[in-house]
N, C-alpha and C positions, 0 to 999 in steps of 0.2 A: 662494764669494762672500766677498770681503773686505768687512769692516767697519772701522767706522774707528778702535774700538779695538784691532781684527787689527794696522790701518796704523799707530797709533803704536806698539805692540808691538815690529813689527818694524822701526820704524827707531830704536826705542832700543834694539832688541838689534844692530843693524849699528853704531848710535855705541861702543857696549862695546865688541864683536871689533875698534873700528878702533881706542882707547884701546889695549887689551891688543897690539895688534901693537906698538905706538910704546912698551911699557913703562913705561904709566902707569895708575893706578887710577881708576874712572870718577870725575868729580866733584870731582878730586884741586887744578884746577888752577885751579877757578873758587868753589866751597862754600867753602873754607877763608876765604877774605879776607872774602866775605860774612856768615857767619857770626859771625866775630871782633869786625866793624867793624859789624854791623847794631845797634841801639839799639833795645830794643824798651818798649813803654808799657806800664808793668801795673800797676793799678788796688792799690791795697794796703789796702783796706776803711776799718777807720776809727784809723790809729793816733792816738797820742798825740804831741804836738810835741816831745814830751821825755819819758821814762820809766825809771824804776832798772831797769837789765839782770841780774837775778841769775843768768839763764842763765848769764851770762855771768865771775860774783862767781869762782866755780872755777877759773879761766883765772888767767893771768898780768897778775899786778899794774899789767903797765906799760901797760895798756890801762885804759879812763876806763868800768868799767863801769854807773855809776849816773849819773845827771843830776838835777840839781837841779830842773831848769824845771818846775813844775806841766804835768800832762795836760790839754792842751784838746783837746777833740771837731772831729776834722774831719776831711774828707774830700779826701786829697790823693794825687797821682799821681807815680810817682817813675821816671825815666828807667835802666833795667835794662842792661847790655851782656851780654849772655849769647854766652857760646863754641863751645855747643856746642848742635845743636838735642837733643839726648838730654835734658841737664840742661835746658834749657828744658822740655820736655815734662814730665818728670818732678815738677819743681818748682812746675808749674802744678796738675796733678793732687793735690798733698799740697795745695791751700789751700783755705780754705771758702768760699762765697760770703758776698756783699757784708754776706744779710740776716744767715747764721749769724755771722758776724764781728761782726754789731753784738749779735748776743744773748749770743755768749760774753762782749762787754765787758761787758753788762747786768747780768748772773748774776755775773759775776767781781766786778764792782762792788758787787751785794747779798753775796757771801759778805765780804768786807771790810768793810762796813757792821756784819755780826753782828760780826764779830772786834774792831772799834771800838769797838760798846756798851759787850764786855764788857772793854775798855781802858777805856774812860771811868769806869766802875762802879768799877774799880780806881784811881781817882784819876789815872791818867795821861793828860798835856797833848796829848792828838790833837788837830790841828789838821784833817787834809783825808783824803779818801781817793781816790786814781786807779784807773784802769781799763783795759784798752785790750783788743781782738780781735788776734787773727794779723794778720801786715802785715809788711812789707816797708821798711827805710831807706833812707836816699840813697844807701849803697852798696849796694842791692838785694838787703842780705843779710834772710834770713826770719827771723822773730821770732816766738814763742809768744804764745797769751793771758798777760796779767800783771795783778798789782794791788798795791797799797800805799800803807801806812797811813805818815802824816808826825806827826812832832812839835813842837814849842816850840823854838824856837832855845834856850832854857834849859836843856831837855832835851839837845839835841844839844851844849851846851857840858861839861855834863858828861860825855858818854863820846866825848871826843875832839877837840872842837871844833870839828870838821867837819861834814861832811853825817851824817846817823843817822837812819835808818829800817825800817820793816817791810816786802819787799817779798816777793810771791809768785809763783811762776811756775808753769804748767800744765803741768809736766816733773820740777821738784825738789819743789815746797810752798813754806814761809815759812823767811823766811832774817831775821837780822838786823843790818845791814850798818853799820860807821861808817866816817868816812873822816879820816885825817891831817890833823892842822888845817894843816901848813907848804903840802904839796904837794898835798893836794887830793887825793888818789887814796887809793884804795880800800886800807886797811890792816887790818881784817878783818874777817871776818864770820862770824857762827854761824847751823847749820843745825839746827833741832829733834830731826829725827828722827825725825817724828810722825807720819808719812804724806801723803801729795796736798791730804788736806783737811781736817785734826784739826781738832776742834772748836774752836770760840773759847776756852772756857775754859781749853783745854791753851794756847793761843798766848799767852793773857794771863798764864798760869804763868810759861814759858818767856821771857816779858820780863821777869816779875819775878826768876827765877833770872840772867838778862843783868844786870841792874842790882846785886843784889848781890857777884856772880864772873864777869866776862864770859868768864874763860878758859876757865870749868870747867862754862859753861853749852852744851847741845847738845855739836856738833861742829864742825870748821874743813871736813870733806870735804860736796861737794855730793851728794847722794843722786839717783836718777834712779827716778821712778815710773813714767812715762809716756814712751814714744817721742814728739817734736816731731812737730806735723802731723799726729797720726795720732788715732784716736777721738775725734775731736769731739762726734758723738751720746752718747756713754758721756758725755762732760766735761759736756753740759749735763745730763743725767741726773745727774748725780753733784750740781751745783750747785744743779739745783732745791728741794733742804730748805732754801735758804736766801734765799730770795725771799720777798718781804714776805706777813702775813698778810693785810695791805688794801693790794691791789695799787690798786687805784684811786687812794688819797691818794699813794701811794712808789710811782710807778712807774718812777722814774730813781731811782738810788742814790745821789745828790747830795740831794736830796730828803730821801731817809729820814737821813741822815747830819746834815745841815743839823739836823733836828727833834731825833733822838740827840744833837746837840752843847747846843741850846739846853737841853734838857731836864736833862741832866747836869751844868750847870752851875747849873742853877735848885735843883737840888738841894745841889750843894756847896755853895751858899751859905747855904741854909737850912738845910743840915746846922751848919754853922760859926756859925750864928746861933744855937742852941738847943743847942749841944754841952754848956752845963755850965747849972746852975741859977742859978747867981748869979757871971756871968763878973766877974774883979776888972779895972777899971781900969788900963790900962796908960800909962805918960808917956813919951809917943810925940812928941817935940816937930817940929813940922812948920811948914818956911816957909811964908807966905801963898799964895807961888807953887806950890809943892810940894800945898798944897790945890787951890790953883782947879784946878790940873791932874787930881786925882783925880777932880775933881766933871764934869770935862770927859769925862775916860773915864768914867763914869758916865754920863754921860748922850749919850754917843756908844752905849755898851752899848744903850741904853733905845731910843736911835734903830735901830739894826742888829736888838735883838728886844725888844719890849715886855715890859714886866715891874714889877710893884709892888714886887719887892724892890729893885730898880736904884731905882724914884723914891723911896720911902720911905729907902733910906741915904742917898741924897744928901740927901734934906732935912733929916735927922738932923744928918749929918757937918757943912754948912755951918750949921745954929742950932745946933752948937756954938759953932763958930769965936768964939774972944775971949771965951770965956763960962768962968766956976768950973766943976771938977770935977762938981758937983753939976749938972750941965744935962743930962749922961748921963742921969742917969731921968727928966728931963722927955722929952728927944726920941729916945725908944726905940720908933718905930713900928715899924721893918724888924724887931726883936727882936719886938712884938707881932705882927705878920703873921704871921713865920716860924713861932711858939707858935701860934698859929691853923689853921696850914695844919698841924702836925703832928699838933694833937688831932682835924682835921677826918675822918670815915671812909674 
């Protein structure tokens, strides 16, 4: 009794024997163009619009591997031409889903957050930290989890005058990369050393060795910890010690990062308020204009994050204005605060 998977059997094995008499391979004459020319849609989780490539830092110069553009969060689809259905297949299988992609960015993002703190603690001018899952560009080439940490354009003026930042990748670790202030491209970058995921306090070492001997800090060779695409369960395992204590308040790393930033500076300021016991007067002579603009950034501070020490200088700084020397110890409240908040428990 034929069935009908019997009947297509044997009329795909009569289409072969008829191929192989004409001296052609099945599939030969018709897969190939389709293959080539088919465009196929694949979801690429949640990249970032723009992200430092340090995968990519190792490679050859004349490639743009860092980008400037801040990570934003989103969810976009990027049109694929793939050649061959093998490597299609293949390539679909190494990637995570939608939800692991967004918790590897999660995780990647709180261990950057730790690595910040303890920049921040260190006096250095962190500004933001990114994040992103596995994902795929507009050339549909595949991309690792990654993170990093940006600086002060002041900062980046001094080593280089280009772009300068910390970025990390889920294959090498933390790398620290500047770039050529003329052309823009990537002119070099040092690699710690330190393993997949050294502790923060090794990373904030290793900037600070960057800053004083950038040549003789880490090394210029990209190290490889990790195969791309491949143990994702170990990688968030591995990230998990560094997810917040109170997940409820920092449950996005923007969040916890935002509070680290505010806090770290409430402190530098307070630190630099009380540093000496009887600071001497300095003759700082400053146009009218050059004030109200302080007092603007002041109180743009005050608006962005609330704080007594932000309103108490400004109201200092301005009932100086036009006033003798002598008005310093009348309008020293940010100094009385900041004495306050030190001897407080």
């Amino acid at each position: 009794m034929s069935t009908l998977a019997n009947i297509d059997f044997r009329m795909a094995r009569e289409k072969v024997v008829e191929l192989e008499r004409h001296g052609r391979s099945p599939g030969a004459a018709e897969a190939q163009p389709r293959e080539q020319c088919e465009p196929r849609r694949v979801q690429v989780g949640t990249p970032p619009v723009a992200v430092p490539r340090g995968r990519e830092a190792g490679r050859a110069a004349a490639r743009r591997p860092l980008r400037r553009t801040p990570i934003r969060p989103c969810r976009i689809y990027g049109d694929v031409t793939v050649q061959s259905r093998q490597r299609r297949e293949s390539s679909v299988a190494s990637e995570p889903s939608p939800q692991m992609s967004a918790e590897l960015s999660r995780r990647a993002g709180h261990y950057a957050a730790a690595v910040a703190e303890c920049l921040l603690e260190a006096d250095l001018p962190v500004t933001s930290i990114q994040s992103c899952g596995p994902w795929r560009d507009t050339d549909g080439e595949y991309l690792d989890v990654e993170a990093a940490i940006s600086f002060t354009q002041a900062f980046q003026d001094q080593h280089g005058g280009g772009d300068c930042g910390l970025h990390w990748t889920g294959t090498s670790g933390w790398c620290l990369y500047t770039t050529d202030k003329e052309d823009r491209y990537l002119s070099g970058i040092r690699w710690p050393e330190a393993g997949l995921l050294p502790e923060p306090r090794l990373v904030a070492a290793f900037v600070d060795a960057f800053r004083l001997d950038p040549a003789k800090s880490g090394s210029s060779e990209q190290p490889s910890y990790r195969q791309e695409g491949q143990d994702f369960p170990m990688l968030l395992d591995s990230l998990a010690p560094y997810l917040p204590a109170q997940p409820c308040l920092f449950e996005e790393p923007q969040i916890r990062f935002a509070d680290l930033h505010r806090r770290a500076y409430e402190n530098r300021v307070r630190r630099a308020l009380v540093s000496r016991a009887s600071d001497p007067l300095t003759h700082l002579y400053l146009r009218q204009g050059e004030l109200t603009a302080l007092l603007h950034l002041l109180e743009y501070a005050e608006s962005s994050n609330p704080s007594a020490l932000n309103r108490l200088l400004a109201a200092d700084l301005g009932a100086r204005a036009g006033r003798p020397p002598e008005a310093a110890e009348t309008h020293k409240g940010a100094l009385q605060e900041a004495n306050h908040r030190r001897q407080a428990p």
